[in-house]
C-alpha positions, 0 to 999 in steps of 0.5 A: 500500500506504501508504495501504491500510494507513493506512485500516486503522488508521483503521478499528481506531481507529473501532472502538477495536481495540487488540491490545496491551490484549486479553490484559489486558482479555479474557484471563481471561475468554476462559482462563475459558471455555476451562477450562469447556470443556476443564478442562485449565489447560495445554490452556486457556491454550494455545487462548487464545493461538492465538485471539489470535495468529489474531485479530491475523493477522485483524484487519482483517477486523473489522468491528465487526459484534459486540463485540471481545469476542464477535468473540474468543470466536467465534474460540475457539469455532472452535479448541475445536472444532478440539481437540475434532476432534482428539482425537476422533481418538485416542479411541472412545466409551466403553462407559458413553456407549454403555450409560447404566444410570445413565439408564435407572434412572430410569425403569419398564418402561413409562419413566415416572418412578419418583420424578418430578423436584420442583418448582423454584420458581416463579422457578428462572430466578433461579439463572441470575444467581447465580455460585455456582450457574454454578460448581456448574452446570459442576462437575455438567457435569465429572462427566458421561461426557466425550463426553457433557458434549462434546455438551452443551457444544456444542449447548446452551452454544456453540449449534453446529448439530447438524450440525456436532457429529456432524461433529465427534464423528464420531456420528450424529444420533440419538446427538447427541439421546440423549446430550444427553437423557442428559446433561440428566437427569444435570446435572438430578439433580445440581442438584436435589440439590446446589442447589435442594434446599438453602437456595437453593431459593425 
C-alpha cells in the first residue's frame, strides 16, 4: 500500500495536481459558471464545493487526459445536472413553456416572418470575444421561461446529448427541439435589440 500510494503522488506531481491551490486558482471561475447556470449565489457556491470535495475523493483517477481545469468543470457539469434532476422533481412545466404566444407572434398564418430578423454584420462572430456582450448574452438567457433557458443551457452551452436532457427534464424529444427553437428566437430578439442594434453593431 506504501508504495501504491507513493506512485500516486508521483503521478499528481507529473501532472502538477495540487488540491490545496484549486479553490484559489479555479474557484471563481468554476462559482462563475455555476451562477450562469443556476443564478442562485447560495445554490452556486454550494455545487462548487461538492465538485471539489468529489474531485479530491477522485483524484487519482486523473489522468491528465484534459486540463485540471476542464477535468473540474466536467465534474460540475455532472452535479448541475444532478440539481437540475432534482428539482425537476418538485416542479411541472409551466403553462407559458407549454403555450409560447410570445413565439408564435412572430410569425403569419402561413409562419413566415412578419418583420424578418436584420442583418448582423458581416463579422457578428466578433461579439463572441467581447465580455460585455457574454454578460448581456446570459442576462437575455435569465429572462427566458426557466425550463426553457434549462434546455438551452444544456444542449447548446454544456453540449449534453439530447438524450440525456429529456432524461433529465423528464420531456420528450420533440419538446427538447421546440423549446430550444423557442428559446433561440427569444435570446435572438433580445440581442438584436439590446446589442447589435446599438453602437456595437459593425
Amino acid at each position: 500500500m506504501r508504495v501504491e500510494g507513493r506512485r500516486v503522488e508521483q503521478q499528481k506531481l507529473a501532472l502538477h495536481i495540487d488540491p490545496e491551490q484549486w479553490v484559489e486558482e479555479h474557484g471563481d471561475l468554476l462559482f462563475r459558471f455555476a451562477m450562469s447556470r443556476i443564478g442562485k449565489v447560495d445554490v452556486a457556491e454550494d455545487l462548487v464545493q461538492e465538485t471539489l470535495l468529489s474531485a479530491l475523493r477522485s483524484v487519482d483517477t486523473f489522468q491528465g487526459h484534459s486540463t485540471e481545469r476542464t477535468w473540474l468543470v466536467a465534474i460540475l457539469k455532472r452535479k448541475l445536472i444532478d440539481y437540475i434532476r432534482q428539482q425537476k422533481k418538485r416542479c411541472k412545466l409551466s403553462q407559458n413553456e407549454r403555450n409560447d404566444s410570445w413565439a408564435d407572434s412572430l410569425f403569419d398564418e402561413r409562419e413566415r416572418w412578419k418583420s424578418p430578423p436584420r442583418n448582423w454584420g458581416s463579422r457578428p462572430e466578433l461579439s463572441l470575444e467581447n465580455e460585455e456582450f457574454w454578460s448581456l448574452f446570459h442576462t437575455c438567457l435569465g429572462k427566458i421561461p426557466k425550463q426553457m433557458a434549462e434546455t438551452f443551457r444544456l444542449r447548446e452551452l454544456d453540449d449534453q446529448p439530447a438524450k440525456e436532457i429529456c432524461k433529465v427534464l423528464q420531456i420528450s424529444q420533440e419538446n427538447l427541439w421546440v423549446m430550444i427553437h423557442r428559446a433561440r428566437l427569444r435570446l435572438w430578439k433580445c440581442l438584436d435589440i439590446n446589442w447589435f442594434e446599438g453602437e456595437h453593431a459593425k
